[in-house]
C-alpha positions in Angstrom: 23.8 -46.2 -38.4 26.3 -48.8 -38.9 29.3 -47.4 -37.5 29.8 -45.1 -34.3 29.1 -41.2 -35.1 33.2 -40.1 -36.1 32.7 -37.3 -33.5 31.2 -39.9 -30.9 34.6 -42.1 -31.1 36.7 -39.4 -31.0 35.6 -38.1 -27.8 35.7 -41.1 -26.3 39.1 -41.6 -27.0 40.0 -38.3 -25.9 38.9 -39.0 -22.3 40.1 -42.6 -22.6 36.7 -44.2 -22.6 35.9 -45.9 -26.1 35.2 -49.4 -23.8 32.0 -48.1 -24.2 31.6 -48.9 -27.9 32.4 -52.9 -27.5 29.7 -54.8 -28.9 28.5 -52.2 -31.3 28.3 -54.4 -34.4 25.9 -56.5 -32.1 23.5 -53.9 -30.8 20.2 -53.4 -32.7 19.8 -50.2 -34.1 17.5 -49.0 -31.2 20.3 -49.7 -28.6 23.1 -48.2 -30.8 21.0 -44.9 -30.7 20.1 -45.8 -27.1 23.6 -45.6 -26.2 24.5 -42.3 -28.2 22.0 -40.5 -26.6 23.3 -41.5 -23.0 26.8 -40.4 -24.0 25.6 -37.3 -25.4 23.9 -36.0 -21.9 27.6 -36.9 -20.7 30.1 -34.7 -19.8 33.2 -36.4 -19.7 35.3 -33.8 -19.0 33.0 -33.0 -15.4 33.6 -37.1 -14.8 37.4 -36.4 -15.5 37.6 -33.8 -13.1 35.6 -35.8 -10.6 37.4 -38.3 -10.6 40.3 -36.5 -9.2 38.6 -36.0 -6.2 38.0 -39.5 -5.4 40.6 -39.6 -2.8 39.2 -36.4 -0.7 38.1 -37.4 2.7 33.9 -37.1 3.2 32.9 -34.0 4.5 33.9 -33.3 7.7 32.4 -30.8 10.0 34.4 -27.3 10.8 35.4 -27.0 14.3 32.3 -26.6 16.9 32.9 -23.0 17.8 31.8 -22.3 13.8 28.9 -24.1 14.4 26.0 -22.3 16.3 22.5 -23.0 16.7 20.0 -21.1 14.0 17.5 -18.5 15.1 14.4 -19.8 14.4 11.2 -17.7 13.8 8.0 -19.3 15.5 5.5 -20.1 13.0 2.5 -19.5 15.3 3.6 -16.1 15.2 3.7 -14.8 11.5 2.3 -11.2 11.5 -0.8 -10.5 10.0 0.8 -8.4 7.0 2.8 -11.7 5.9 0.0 -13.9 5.6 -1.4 -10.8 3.6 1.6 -10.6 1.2 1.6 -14.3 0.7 -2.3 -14.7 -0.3 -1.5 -11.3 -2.8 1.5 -13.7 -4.2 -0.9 -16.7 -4.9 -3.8 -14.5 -6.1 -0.9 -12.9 -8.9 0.0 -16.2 -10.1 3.6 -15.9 -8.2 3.9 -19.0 -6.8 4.9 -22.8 -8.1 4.5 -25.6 -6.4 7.4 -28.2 -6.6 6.2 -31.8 -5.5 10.1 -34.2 -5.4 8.5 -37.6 -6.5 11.5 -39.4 -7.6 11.3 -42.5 -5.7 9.7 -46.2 -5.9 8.0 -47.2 -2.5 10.6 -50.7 -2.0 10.8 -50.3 1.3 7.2 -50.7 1.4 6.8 -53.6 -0.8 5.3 -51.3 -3.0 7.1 -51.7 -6.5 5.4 -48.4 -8.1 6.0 -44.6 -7.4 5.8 -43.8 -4.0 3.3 -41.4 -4.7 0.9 -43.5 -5.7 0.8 -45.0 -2.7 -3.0 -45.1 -0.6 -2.6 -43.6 2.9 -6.2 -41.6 2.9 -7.1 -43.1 6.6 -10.9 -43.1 5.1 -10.9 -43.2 1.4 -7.7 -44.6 0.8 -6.2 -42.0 -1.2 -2.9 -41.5 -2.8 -0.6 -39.3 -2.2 -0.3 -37.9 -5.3 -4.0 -37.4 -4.7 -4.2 -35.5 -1.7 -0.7 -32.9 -2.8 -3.1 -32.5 -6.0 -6.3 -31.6 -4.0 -4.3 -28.8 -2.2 -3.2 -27.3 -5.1 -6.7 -27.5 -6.7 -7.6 -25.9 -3.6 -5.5 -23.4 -3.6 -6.0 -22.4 -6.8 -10.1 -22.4 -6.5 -9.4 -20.3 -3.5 -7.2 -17.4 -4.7 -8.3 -17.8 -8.2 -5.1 -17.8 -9.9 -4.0 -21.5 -11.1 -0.6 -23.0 -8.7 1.6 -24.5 -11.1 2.2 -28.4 -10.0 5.7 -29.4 -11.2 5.8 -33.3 -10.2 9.8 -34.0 -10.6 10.1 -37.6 -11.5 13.1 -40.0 -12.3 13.9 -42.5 -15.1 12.2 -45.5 -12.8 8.8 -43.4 -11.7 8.1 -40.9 -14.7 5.9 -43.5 -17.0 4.4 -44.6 -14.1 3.4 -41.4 -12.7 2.7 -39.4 -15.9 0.2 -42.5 -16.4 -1.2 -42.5 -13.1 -2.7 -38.7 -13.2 -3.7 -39.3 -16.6 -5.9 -42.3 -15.3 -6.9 -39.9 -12.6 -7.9 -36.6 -14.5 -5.1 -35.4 -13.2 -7.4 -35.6 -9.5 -9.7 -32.4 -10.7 -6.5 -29.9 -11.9 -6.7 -28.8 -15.5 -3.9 -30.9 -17.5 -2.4 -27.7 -18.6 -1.2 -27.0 -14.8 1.0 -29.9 -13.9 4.2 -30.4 -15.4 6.2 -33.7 -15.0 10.0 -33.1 -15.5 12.6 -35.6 -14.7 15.4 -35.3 -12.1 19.1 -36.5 -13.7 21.3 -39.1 -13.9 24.9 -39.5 -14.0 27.2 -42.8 -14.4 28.5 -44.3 -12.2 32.6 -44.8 -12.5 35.3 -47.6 -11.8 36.9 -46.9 -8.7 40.3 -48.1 -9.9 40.3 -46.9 -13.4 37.9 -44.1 -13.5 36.1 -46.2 -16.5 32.5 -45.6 -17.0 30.6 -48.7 -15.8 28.1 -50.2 -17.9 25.1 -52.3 -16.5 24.9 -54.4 -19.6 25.9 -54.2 -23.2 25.4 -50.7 -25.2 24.1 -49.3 -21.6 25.5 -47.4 -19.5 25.4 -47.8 -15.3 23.1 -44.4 -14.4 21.5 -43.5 -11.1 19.6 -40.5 -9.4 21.9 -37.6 -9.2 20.2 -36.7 -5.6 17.4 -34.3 -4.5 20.0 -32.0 -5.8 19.2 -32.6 -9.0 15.9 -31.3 -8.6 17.4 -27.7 -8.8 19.9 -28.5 -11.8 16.6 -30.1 -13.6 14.1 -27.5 -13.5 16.8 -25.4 -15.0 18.5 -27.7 -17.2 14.3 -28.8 -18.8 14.0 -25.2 -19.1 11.1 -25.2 -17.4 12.3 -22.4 -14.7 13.3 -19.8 -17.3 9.3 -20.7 -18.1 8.3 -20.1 -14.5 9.9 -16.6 -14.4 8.6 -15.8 -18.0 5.0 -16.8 -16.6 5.6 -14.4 -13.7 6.2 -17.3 -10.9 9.0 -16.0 -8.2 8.6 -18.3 -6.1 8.7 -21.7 -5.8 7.6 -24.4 -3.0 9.5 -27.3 -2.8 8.3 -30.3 -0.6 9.1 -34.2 -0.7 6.3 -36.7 -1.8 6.0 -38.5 1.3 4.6 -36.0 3.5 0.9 -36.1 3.1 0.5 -33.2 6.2 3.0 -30.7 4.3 0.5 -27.3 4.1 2.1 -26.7 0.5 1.8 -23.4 -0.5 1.3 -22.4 2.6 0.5 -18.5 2.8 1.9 -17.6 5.9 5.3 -19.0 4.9 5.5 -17.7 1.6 4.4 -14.1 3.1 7.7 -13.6 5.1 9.7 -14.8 2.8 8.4 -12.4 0.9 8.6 -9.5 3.5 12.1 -10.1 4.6 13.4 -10.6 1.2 14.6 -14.2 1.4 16.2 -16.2 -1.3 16.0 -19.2 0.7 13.4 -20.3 3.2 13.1 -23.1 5.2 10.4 -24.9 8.0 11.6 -27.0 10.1 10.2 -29.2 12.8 11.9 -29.5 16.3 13.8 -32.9 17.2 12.1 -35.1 19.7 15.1 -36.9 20.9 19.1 -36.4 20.6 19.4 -39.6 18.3 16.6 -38.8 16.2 17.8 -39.5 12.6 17.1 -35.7 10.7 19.6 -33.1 9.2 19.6 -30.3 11.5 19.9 -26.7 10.7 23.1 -24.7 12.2 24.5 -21.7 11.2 28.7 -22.7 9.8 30.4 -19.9 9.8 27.2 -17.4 9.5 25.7 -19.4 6.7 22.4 -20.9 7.0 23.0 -24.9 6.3 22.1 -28.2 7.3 24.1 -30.7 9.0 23.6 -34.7 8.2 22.5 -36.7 11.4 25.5 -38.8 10.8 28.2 -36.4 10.5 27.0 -34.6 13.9 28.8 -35.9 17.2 27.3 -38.0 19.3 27.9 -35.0 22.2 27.5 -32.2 19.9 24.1 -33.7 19.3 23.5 -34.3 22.9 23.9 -30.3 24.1 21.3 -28.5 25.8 20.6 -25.2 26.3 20.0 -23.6 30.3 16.0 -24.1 29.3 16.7 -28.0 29.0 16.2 -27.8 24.8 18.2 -29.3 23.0 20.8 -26.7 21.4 20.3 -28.8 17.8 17.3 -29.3 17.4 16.1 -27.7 14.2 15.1 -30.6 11.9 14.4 -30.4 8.6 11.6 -31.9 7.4 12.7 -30.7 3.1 9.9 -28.0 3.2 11.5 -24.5 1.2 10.8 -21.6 -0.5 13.2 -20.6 -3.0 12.8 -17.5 -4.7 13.6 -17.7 -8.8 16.2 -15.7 -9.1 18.6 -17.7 -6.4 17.4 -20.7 -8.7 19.2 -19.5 -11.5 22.0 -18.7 -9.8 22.5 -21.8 -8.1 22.1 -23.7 -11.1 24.1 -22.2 -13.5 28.2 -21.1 -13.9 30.3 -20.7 -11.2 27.1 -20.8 -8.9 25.9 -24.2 -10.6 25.9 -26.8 -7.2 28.6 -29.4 -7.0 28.6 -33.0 -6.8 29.4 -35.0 -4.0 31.9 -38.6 -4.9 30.5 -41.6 -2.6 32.1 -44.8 -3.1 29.2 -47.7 -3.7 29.2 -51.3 -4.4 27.9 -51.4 -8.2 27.3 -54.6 -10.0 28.2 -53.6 -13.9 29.0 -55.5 -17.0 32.0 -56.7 -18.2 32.8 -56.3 -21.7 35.7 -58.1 -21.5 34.4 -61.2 -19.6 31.4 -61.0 -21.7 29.3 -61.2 -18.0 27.5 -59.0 -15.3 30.2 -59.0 -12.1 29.0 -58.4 -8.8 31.6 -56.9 -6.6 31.8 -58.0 -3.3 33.2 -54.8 -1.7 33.1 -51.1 -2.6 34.2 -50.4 -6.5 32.5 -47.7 -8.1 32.4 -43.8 -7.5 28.7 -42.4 -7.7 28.1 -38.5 -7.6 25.0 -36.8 -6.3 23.8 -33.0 -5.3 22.3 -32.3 -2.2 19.4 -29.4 -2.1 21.1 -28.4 1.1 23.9 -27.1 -0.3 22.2 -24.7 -1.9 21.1 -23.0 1.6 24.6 -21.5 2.5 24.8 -19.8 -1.0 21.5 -17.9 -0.1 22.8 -14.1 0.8 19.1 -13.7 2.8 17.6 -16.8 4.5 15.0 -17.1 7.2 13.5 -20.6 9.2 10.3 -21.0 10.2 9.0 -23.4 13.1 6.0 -25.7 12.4 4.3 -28.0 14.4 5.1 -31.7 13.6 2.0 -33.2 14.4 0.8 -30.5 11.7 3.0 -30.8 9.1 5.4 -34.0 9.4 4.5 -37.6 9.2 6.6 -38.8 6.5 6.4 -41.8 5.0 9.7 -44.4 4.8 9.6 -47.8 6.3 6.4 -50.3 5.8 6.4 -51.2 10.1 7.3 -49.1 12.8 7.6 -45.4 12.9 7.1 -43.6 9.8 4.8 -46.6 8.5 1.6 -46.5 6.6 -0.1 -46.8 9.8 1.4 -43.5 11.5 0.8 -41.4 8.7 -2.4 -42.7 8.5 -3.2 -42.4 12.4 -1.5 -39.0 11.9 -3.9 -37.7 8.9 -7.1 -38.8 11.3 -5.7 -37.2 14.1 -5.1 -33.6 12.4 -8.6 -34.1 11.0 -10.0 -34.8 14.4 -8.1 -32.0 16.0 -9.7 -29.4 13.1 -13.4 -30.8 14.1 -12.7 -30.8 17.4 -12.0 -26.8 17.3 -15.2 -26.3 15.5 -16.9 -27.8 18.1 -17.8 -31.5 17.2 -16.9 -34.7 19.3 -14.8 -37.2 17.6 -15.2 -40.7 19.8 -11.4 -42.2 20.4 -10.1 -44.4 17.6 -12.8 -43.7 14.5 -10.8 -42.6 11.5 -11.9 -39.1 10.1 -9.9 -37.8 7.0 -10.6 -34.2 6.0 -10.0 -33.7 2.3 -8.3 -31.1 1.1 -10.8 -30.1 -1.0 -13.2 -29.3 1.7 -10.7 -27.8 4.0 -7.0 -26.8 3.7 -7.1 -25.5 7.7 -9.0 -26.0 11.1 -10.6 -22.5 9.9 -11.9 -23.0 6.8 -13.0 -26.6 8.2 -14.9 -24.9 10.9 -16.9 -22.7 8.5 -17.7 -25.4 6.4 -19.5 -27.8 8.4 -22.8 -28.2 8.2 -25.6 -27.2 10.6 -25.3 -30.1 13.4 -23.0 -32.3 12.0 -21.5 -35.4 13.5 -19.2 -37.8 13.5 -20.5 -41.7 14.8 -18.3 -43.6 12.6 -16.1 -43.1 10.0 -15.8 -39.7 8.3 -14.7 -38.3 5.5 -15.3 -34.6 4.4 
């Protein structure tokens, strides 16, 4: 290839964009076809159109009396019958499990997938480790194998892909996890609406946002292989939360028995300020509401009880049913990209250098998974205990550190022995792996005849 596909140039030109293309006599072949293949997963004519839009204001919330608090169902009290009709969906082989593992663990010095970072309190293991364990669990248990789909990004997939493959895939057959990656889009010149490059022959491409999760499974073609396998449902849960009960049968039962296309847990807020989307109901839709977009007063109300009015955090654990997959990421129903403005170092054909901008000069565009929860025409929340379920982890000190997740792993650990009986002395680590136990009940009818804990534990 010694000259630019015909077909290539011409729809660059068309859309004002052949900048691209300078250099091209000096790229090695690799980077010539490099650089064709970015442009083809382009659509310039979606950038055109979003570029239009970069003068809209950010979102801004509807008046307060469209806003109301969402009823939330309490997840200690899930009939019978729903944990009965979830178990029946994991024993048919209805269920996928969705683990969002897109991200590199900087902000905890960790320059690798996040996932493979160690927070076992005992053993040290990853977190990729223990999310695999539960599905190997699950699947021993209802003897049906849980599809693991591990969505990576450009910066994590080698890296992860490798990692399980160095791990035997942590006990689950190869055949049962499926890495996918999310999707990227460019990044564009705030002034000119050019596409950006980040050096010669390459385009500028970042993360298109948890919302791409959605548009990828469906984009890969790996959902229209979920519903031809007969999964209808699929769990989705972030990579960070080593306490998420994934697959949890309870949760996937009433969303089954009421019919939802949508479901959500969330996790009360412990203070006003707390930084957490919260769940409201806009205008009769089930949605979310960014920590920083809610007043500091709306935020603040309480009800007569002394609760706070918004409290429904979300800690990004769902249930989506298939079919509301496919319709939320295709056509008219496809979600749409939010325009941020960024600060974007890029490349500057022209000046033959890399530019770093000192204030704001590109457009980026990303899709949020929330907006997906006002299209669902049947939704339903479910309560779950934090200390259960939630300790992600984000920052390397302070809360949400390696060392709360790990204190918070031995804690739920101790609490499960504890209920079954055995003494666990104040500050020794215990870690219950999920291959032993997936619950306080099934830990309790596990343990051996006069077992006990003097030291560090690990079952």
């Amino acid at each position: 290839m010694t000259e630019a596909p015909p077909d290539l140039v011409h729809r660059l030109r068309l859309h004002r964009q052949e900048h691209v293309l300078s250099g091209w006599d000096r790229l090695t072949p690799a980077e010539r076809a490099a650089l064709v293949g970015q442009l083809a997963g382009i659509d310039l004519a979606e950038l055109d159109a979003l570029y239009k839009r970069k003068d809209e204001p950010h979102t801004v919330l509807p008046p307060r009396d469209r806003i109301a608090p969402l009823p939330v169902e309490p997840g200690d009290a899930i009939p019978p019958s729903a944990v009965a009709a979830g178990e029946e969906a994991l024993r048919a082989g209805q269920v996928a499990a969705l683990v969002v593992a897109g991200g590199q663990g900087s902000r905890l010095g960790f320059e690798k997938p996040k996932g493979m970072f160690p927070v076992g309190p005992v053993t040290g293991a990853s977190l990729f480790q223990i999310h695999a364990e539960k599905v190997l669990a699950l699947s021993r248990k209802y003897g049906k194998p849980v599809p693991l789909l591990v969505m990576t990004s450009p910066a994590t997939h080698a890296d992860t892909e490798a990692f399980f493959r160095e791990n035997r895939f942590f006990g689950l057959p190869a055949g049962q996890v499926t890495f996918f990656q999310q999707g990227t889009m460019p990044s564009l010149d705030f002034a000119t609406g050019k596409l950006l490059l980040e050096k010669p022959g390459s385009l500028f491409l970042s993360p298109n946002g948890h919302g791409g999760t959605l548009t990828a499974l469906a984009d890969s073609g790996l959902l229209a292989d979920l519903k031809a396998r007969g999964v209808r449902h699929v769990f989705y849960f972030q990579v960070d939360n080593p306490l998420v009960n994934v697959c949890d049968p309870a949760f996937i039962g009433r969303h089954v028995e009421t019919g939802s296309e949508a479901s959500s847990k969330i996790v009360f807020k412990e203070n006003p300020g707390e930084k957490v989307g919260v769940f409201a109901l806009v205008d009769g839709q089930c949605g979310i509401v960014e920590y920083s977009d809610m007043p500091a007063e709306m935020a603040a109300e309480r009800e007569p009880t002394g609760e706070l009015r918004f409290r429904a955090g979300s800690p990004a654990i769902h249930v989506f049913s298939v079919p509301f997959l496919e319709r939320v990421t295709t056509g008219a129903g496809r979600l749409a990209y939010h325009v941020a403005r960024k600060k974007v170092p890029y490349y500057d054909p022209a000046m033959g250098k890399t530019v770093t901008p000192e204030r704001e000069n590109a457009l980026k565009f990303e899709l949020f998974v929330f907006d997906a929860l006002p299209l669902a025409e049947r939704w339903l929340a479910v309560s779950a205990r934090r200390e259960d379920e939630f300790a992600p982890l984000k920052n390397a000190t302070g809360p949400d550190s390696p060392e709360t997740v790990r204190r918070a792993i031995s804690d739920r650990s101790a609490r499960w022995l504890t209920a079954a009986g055995v003494a666990v002395p104040p500050g020794v680590p215990v870690e219950v792996r999920p291959v032993f136990a997936l619950n306080a009940g099934e830990c309790a009818a596990k343990l051996p005849p006069g077992f006990r804990v003097t030291g560090p534990t690990v079952l």
